[in-house]
C-alpha positions as CSV (number, residue, x, y, z in Angstrom):
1,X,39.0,13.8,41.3
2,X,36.8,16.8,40.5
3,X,35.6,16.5,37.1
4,X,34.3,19.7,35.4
5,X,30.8,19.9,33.2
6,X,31.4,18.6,29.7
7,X,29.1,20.1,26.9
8,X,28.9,17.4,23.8
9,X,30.6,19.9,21.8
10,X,33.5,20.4,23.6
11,X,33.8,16.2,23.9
12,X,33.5,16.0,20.4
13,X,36.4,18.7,19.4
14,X,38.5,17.0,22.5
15,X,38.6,13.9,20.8
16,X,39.1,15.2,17.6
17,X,41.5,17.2,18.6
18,X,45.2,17.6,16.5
19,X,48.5,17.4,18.6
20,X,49.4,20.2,21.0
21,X,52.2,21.0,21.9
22,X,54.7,18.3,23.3
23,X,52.2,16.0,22.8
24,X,51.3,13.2,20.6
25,X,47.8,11.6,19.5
26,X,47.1,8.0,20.3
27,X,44.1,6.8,18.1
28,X,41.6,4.3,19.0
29,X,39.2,2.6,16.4
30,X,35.6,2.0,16.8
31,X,33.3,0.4,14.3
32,X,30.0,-0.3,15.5
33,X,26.3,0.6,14.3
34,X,25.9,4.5,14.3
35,X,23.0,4.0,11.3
36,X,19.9,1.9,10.8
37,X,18.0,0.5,13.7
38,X,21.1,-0.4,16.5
39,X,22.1,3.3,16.2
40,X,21.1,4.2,20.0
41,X,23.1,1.1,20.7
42,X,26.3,1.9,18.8
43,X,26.1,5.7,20.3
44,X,25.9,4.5,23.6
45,X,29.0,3.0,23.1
46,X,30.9,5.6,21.9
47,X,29.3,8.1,24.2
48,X,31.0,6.1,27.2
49,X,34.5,6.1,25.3
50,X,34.5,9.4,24.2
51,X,34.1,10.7,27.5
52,X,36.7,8.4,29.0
53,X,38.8,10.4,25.7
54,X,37.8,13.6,27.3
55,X,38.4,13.6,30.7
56,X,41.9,11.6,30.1
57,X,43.0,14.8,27.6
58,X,42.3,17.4,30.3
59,X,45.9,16.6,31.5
60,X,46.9,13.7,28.7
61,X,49.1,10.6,29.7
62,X,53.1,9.9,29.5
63,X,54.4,6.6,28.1
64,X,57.8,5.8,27.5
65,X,59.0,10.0,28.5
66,X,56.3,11.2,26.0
67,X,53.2,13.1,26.5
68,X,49.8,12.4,24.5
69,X,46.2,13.0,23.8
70,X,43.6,10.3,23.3
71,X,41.8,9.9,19.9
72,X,38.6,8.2,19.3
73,X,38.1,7.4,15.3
74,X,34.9,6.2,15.2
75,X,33.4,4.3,12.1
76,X,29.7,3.0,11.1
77,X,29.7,-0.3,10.1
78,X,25.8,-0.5,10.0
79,X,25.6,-3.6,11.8
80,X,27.2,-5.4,9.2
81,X,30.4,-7.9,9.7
82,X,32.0,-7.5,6.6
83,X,31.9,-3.6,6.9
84,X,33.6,-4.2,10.5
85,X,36.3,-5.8,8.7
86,X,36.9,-2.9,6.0
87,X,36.2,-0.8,9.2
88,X,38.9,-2.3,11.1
89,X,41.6,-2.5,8.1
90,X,41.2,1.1,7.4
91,X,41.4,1.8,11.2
92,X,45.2,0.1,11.4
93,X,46.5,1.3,7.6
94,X,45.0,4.8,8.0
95,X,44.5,6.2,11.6
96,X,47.7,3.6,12.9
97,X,45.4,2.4,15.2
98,X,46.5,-0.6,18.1
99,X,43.3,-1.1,19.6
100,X,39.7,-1.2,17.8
101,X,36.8,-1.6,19.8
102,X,33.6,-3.4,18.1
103,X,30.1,-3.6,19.9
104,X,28.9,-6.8,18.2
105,X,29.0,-10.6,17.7
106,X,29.3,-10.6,13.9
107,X,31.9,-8.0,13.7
108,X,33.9,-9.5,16.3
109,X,33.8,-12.8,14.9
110,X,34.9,-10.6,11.6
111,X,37.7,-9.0,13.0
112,X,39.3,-11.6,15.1
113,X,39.8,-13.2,11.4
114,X,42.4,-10.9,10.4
115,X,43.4,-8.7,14.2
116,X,46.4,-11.0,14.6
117,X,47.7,-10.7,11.0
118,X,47.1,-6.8,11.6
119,X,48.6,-6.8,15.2
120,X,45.3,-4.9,16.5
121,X,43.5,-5.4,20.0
122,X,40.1,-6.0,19.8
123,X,38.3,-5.3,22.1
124,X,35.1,-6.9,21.8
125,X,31.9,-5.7,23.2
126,X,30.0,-8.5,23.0
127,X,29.0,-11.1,25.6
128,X,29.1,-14.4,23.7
129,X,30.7,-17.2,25.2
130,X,32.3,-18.1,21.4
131,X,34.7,-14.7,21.3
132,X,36.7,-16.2,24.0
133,X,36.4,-19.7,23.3
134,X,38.3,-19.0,19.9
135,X,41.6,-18.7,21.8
136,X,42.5,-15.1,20.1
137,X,45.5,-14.0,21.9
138,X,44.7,-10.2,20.7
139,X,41.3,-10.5,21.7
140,X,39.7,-8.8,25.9
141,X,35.9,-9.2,26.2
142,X,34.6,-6.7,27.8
143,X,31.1,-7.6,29.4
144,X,30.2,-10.8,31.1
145,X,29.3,-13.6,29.3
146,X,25.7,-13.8,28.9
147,X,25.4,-16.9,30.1
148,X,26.1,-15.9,33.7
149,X,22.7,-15.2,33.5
150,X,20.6,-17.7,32.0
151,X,19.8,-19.4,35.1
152,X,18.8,-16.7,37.5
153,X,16.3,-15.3,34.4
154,X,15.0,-18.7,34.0
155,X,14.6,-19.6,37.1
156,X,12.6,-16.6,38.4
157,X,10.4,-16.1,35.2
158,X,9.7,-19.7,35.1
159,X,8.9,-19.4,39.3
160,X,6.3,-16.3,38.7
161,X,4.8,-16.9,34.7
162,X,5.0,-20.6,33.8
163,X,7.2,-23.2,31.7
164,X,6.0,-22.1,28.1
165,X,8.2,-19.7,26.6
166,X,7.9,-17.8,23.4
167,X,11.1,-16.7,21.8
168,X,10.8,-13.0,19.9
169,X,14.3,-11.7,19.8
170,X,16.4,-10.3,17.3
171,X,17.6,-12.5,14.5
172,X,21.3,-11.3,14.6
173,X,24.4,-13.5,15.1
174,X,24.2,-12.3,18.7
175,X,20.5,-13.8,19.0
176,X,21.0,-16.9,17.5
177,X,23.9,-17.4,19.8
178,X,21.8,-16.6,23.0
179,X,18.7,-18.1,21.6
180,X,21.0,-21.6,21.4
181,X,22.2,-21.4,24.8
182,X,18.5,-20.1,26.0
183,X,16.6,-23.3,24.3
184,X,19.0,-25.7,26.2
185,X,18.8,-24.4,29.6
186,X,15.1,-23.6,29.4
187,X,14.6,-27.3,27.9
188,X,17.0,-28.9,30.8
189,X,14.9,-26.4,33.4
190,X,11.7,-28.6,32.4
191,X,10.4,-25.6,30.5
192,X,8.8,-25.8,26.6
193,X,9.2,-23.5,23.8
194,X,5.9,-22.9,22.1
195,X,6.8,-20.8,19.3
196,X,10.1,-19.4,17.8
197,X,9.2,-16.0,15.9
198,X,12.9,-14.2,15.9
199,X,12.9,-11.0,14.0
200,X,14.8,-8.4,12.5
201,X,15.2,-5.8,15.4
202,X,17.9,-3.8,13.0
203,X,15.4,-2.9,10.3
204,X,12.1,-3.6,11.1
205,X,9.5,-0.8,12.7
206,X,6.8,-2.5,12.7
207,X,6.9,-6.1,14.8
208,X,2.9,-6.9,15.1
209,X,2.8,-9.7,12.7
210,X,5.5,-11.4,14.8
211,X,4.3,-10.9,18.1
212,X,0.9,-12.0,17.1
213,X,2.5,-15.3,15.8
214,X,4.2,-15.5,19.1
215,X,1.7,-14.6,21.0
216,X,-0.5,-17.0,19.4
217,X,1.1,-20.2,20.8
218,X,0.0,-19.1,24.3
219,X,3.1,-18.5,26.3
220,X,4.0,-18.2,29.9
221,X,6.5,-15.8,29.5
222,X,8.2,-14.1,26.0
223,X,12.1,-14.2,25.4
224,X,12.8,-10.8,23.7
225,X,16.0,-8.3,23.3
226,X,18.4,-6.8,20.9
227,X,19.2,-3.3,20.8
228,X,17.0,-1.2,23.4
229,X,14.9,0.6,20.8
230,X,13.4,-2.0,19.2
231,X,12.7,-4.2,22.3
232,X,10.5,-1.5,23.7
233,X,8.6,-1.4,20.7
234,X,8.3,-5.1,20.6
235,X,7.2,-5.2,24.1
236,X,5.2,-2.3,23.8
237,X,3.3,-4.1,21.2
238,X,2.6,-7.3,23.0
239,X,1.1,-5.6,25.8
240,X,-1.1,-3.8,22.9
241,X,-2.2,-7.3,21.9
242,X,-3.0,-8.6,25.1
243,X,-0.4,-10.5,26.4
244,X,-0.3,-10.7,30.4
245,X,2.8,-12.5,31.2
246,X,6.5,-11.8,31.8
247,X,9.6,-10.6,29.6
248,X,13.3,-12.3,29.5
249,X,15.2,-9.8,28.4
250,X,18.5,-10.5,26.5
251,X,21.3,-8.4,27.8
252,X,21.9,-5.8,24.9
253,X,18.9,-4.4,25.9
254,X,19.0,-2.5,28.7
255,X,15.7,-2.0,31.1
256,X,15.8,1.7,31.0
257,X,16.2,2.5,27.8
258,X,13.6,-0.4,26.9
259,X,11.3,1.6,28.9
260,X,11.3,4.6,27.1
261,X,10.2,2.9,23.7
262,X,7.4,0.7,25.7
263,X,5.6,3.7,27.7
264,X,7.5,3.3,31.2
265,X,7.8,0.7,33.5
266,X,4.6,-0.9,33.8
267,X,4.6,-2.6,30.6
268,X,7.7,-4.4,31.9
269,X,6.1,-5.5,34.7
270,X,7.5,-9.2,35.3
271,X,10.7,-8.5,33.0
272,X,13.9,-9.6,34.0
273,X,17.0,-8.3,32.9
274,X,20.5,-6.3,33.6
275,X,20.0,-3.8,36.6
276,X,20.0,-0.5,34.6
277,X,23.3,1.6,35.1
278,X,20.9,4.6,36.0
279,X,19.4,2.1,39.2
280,X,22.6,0.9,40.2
281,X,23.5,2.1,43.9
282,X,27.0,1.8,44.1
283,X,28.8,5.1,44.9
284,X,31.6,4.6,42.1
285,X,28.4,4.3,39.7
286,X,26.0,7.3,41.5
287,X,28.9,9.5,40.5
288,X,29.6,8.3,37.4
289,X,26.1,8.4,36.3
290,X,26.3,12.6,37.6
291,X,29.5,12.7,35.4
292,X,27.8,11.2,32.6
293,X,24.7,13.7,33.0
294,X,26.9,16.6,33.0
295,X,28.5,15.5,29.8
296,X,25.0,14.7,27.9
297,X,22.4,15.9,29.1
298,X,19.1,14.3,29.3
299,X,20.7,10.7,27.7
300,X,20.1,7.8,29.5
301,X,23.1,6.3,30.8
302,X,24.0,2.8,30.0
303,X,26.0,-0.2,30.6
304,X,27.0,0.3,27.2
305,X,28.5,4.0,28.3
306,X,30.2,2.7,31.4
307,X,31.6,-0.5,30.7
308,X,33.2,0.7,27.3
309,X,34.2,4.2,29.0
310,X,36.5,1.6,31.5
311,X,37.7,0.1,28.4
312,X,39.2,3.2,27.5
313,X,40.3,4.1,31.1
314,X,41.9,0.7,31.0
315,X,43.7,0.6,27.8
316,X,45.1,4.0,28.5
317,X,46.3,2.3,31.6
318,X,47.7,-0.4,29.8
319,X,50.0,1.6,27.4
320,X,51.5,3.0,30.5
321,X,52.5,0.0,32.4
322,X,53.5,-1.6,29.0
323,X,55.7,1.2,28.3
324,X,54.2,1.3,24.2
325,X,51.2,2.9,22.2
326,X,51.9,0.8,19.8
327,X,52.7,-2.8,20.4
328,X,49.0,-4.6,20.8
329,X,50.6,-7.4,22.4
330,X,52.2,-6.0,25.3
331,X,49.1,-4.0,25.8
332,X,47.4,-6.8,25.7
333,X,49.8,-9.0,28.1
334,X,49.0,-6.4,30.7
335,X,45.6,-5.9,30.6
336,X,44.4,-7.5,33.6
337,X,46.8,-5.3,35.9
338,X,45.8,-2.3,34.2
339,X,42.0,-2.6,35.2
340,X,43.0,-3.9,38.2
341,X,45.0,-0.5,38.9
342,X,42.3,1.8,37.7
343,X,40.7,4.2,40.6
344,X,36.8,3.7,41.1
345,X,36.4,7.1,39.1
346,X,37.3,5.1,36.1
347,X,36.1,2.1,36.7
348,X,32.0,2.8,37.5
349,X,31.1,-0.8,37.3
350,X,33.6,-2.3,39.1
351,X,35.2,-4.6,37.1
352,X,38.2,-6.7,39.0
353,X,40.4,-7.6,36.3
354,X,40.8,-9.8,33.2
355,X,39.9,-13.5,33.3
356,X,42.2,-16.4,31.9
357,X,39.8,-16.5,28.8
358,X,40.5,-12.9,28.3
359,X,37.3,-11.6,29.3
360,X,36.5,-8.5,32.4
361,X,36.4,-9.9,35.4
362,X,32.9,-8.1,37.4
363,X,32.8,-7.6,40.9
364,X,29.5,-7.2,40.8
365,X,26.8,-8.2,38.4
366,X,23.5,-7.2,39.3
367,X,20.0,-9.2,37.7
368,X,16.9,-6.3,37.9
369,X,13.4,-7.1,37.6
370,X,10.3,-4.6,37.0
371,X,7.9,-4.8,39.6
372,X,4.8,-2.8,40.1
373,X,6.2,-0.4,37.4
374,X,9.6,0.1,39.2
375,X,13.1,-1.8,39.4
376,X,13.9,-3.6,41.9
377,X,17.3,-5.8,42.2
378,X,17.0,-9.7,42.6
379,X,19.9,-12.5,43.4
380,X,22.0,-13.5,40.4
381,X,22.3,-17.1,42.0
């Protein structure tokens, strides 16, 4: 499929584009950070599914004998659940939207309060284990949950650095969640957590008070992430206060973009975390990653962009096999056959399908570590 060169511009009127003619306008919701201090984050989200919007309205799709055009209707919620939930209400009773998208634990947690009363699809860009453990029948989880990799970070920071682990992470929802499951498994992996100093990643600037604390309780290795922004400054600053040892790195963040806060790779020397989208060498992803490029310039591309740009790809593809635009539940029911019919143009990262606990199914899941200033891909066993 030859896609042609995008400008940001011509994205943004694409998706904000009226009805032509013959055709019909499918909205989708997002509400996600696009303010404050996860801004980056919540862009890089709606990056990836407005370009999905763009390149499916160069010819539009047919359900049901009709023709349409995809449109994104993007909302800030700051970060905040109960603004996801306004977010969401006005998204269904004002835009008639069947799907909403959400790119965090607290909002998702909001919205799958009140999704089934709405008759919305969430999809829920978040990768704690709890979203699908809530049973949510209008509910697809769109990255792997996080604690796939738990032990491959533990075992090779712990292998390298030491058993003394300092947690510095960001105090959300999300956090807490993966600072729970962290404590047990580094605890049941013999390893010792010397100092707790979780901190607001969302609002904070300035993280030297809690580092030091951290830093203070002499650990092996530091436990650190939220959005990417923020990590690199928090990494950035341990380095400045001396700290030699490694970085687990929670999975919002994402290595590249971490890197451009902290100075480059060599601060992350000995940091483990996802293999950046921009690193990975699949062809479907190499291409993708050009695609991307074309459409936005100098942006780094992230997991964030591709894995929410298949979400569109694959709700699209959804509506068409369940023969509605409207009806979340038959979209739903069909959601694992949709991504598994998706060509590898619009499905980068390679995602196999839709789990039984309604999560995406990844064929491949790469683990990265920085070494000697450059990344480097390690086993996810």
């Amino acid at each position: 499929m030859t896609i042609k060169t995008w400008s940001l511009s011509l994205i943004a009127a694409l998706c904000a584009a009226g009805p032509v003619a013959a055709q019909e306008v499918v909205n989708i919701g997002y509400s996600g950070p696009l303010s404050g201090g996860a801004a980056s984050y919540g862009k890089d989200v709606l990056d990836g599914m407005q370009m999905a919007a763009a390149e499916i309205n160069q010819t539009g799709f047919e359900v049901g004998g009709k023709k349409y055009k995809l449109n994104i209707v993007a909302l800030d919620d700051k970060y905040n659940p109960s603004e996801t939930a306004i977010n969401t209400r006005r998204l269904v009773q004002e835009s008639k939207a069947p799907v909403v998208l959400v790119p965090h634990s607290g909002g998702v947690f909001a919205v799958q309060t009140i999704n089934q009363q709405l008759k919305v699809l969430l999809l829920a860009y978040s990768s704690t284990p709890q979203i699908s453990a809530r049973g949510n029948p209008l509910t697809i989880r769109i990255p792997p949950e996080f604690t796939s990799y738990m032990n491959p970070f533990i075992k090779y920071e712990m292998a390298k650095y030491g058993k003394n682990v300092a947690i510095a992470n960001a105090d959300t929802d999300y956090g807490k969640a993966w600072t729970a499951a962290f404590t047990q498994a580094w605890n049941a992996a013999g390893g010792t957590i010397v100092a707790d100093s979780a901190m607001s990643y969302n609002h904070a600037t300035d993280f030297y008070s809690s580092v030091s604390r951290a830093i203070a309780s002499k650990p092996d290795v530091m436990f650190v992430g939220g959005p990417s922004e923020p990590t690199g400054l928090v990494i950035k600053q341990a380095r400045e206060l001396g700290f030699k040892g490694g970085f687990i790195v929670m999975d919002q963040a994402k290595l590249d973009e971490v890197a451009k806060t902290a100075g480059g790779y060599p601060p992350l020397n000995g940091a483990i975390g996802v293999m950046p989208v921009s690193e990975d060498p699949a062809p479907e992803s190499k291409a993708w990653v050009q695609r991307f490029h074309a459409a936005y310039g100098d942006r780094v591309p992230t997991q964030e962009s591709s894995l929410n740009y298949t979400a569109v790809y694959a709700t699209v593809a959804a509506m068409k096999l369940a023969g509605t635009t409207t009806d979340a539940g038959a979209i739903r029911a069909v959601f694992d056959k949709a991504i598994r019919s998706l060509p590898a143009n619009g499905n980068p990262s390679g995602m196999a399908g839709v789990d039984a606990r309604g999560g995406f199914v990844t064929g491949r899941a790469p683990v990265a570590v920085v070494d000697g200033g450059q990344i480097r891909s390690v086993t996810s066993n």
